[in-house]
C-alpha positions in Angstrom: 40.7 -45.9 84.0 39.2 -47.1 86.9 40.6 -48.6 90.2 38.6 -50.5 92.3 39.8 -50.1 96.2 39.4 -52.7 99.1 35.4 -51.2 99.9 34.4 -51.9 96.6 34.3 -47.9 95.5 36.3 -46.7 92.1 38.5 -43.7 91.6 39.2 -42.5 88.7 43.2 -42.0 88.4 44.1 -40.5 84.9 47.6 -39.5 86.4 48.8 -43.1 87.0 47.5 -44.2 84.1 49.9 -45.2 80.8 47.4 -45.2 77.6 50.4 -46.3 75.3 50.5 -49.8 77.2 47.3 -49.5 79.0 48.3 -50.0 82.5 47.5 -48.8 86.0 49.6 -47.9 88.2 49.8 -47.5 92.1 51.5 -44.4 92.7 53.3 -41.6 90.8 56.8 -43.4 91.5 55.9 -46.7 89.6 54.1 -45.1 86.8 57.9 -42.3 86.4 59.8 -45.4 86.5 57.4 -47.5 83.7 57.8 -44.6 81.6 61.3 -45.0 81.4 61.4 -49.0 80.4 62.1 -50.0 77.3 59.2 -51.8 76.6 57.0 -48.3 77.2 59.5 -46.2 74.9 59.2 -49.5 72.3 55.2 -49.2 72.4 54.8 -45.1 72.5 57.5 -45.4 69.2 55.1 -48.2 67.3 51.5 -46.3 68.8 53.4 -43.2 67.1 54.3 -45.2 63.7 50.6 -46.7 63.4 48.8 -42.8 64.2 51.1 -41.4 61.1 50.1 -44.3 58.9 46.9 -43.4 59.8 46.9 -39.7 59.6 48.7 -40.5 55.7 46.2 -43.0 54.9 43.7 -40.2 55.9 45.4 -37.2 54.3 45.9 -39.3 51.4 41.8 -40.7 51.2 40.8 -36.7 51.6 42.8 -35.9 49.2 41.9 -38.4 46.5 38.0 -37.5 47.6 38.8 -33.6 46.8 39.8 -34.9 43.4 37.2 -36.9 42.8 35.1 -33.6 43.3 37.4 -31.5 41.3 36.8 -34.2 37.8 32.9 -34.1 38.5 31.4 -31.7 35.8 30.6 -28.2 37.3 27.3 -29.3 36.3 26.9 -32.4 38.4 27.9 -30.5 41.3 25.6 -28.4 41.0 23.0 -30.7 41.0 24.3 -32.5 43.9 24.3 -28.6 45.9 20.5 -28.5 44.8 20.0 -31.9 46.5 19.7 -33.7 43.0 21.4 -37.4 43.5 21.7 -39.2 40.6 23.4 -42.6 40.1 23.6 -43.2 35.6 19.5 -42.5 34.8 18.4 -43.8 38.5 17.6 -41.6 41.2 19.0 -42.1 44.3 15.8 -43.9 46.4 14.2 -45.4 43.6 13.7 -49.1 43.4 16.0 -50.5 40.8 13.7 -52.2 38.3 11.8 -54.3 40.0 9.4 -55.4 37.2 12.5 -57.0 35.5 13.2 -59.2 38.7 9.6 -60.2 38.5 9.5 -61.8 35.1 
C-alpha cells in the first residue's frame, strides 16, 4: 500500500494498512479502532471461509491427482519418468493426422 503525501512522494505504510478490507489508514488509532468494527470482523470471518474452501478444493484436486497416479500402470509411469509421453498411439508433439484433414 502506498500513500501519497501533500509533495507528491509515497511511503510505504504496511502497519496501517487492513488487507482483509483493503483500506488505509492515517494513524495507528483509526486502523485499532477499524479492527474492532463489525464490518472488519464480518470480512476477516468470510476472507477466512473462502481460503478454507480453497485450501479443501486444493487438498481435495491433489489428492484426486495422487490417485490418478496411483491407477496408472507401473509401466506407464515409468515411461513417463524416462520422458516417454504418450497420449492412445500419438506422441505427445506430433501433428495429429494431418493428411486426413487434407482429403
Amino acid at each position: 500500500p502506498v500513500i501519497e503525501t501533500a509533495e507528491g512522494d509515497s511511503d510505504y505504510c504496511d502497519d496501517l494498512y487492513c488487507p482483509a478490507c483493503e483500506k488505509i489508514f492515517q494513524n495507528t488509532k483509526a486502523l485499532k479502532n477499524h479492527k474492532k468494527s463489525k464490518k472488519h470482523r464480518e470480512m476477516v470471518t468470510l476472507l477466512r471461509q473462502q481460503l478454507e474452501a480453497e485450501e479443501d478444493h486444493l487438498c481435495a484436486w491433489s489428492a484426486e491427482d495422487q490417485l490418478g497416479d496411483q491407477e496408472l500402470g507401473e509401466d506407464q509411469l515409468g515411461d513417463m519418468e524416462n520422458g516417454e509421453h504418450h497420449l492412445g498411439d500419438q506422441e505427445l508433439g506430433e501433428e495429429p493426422l494431418i493428411e486426413e484433414v487434407r482429403r
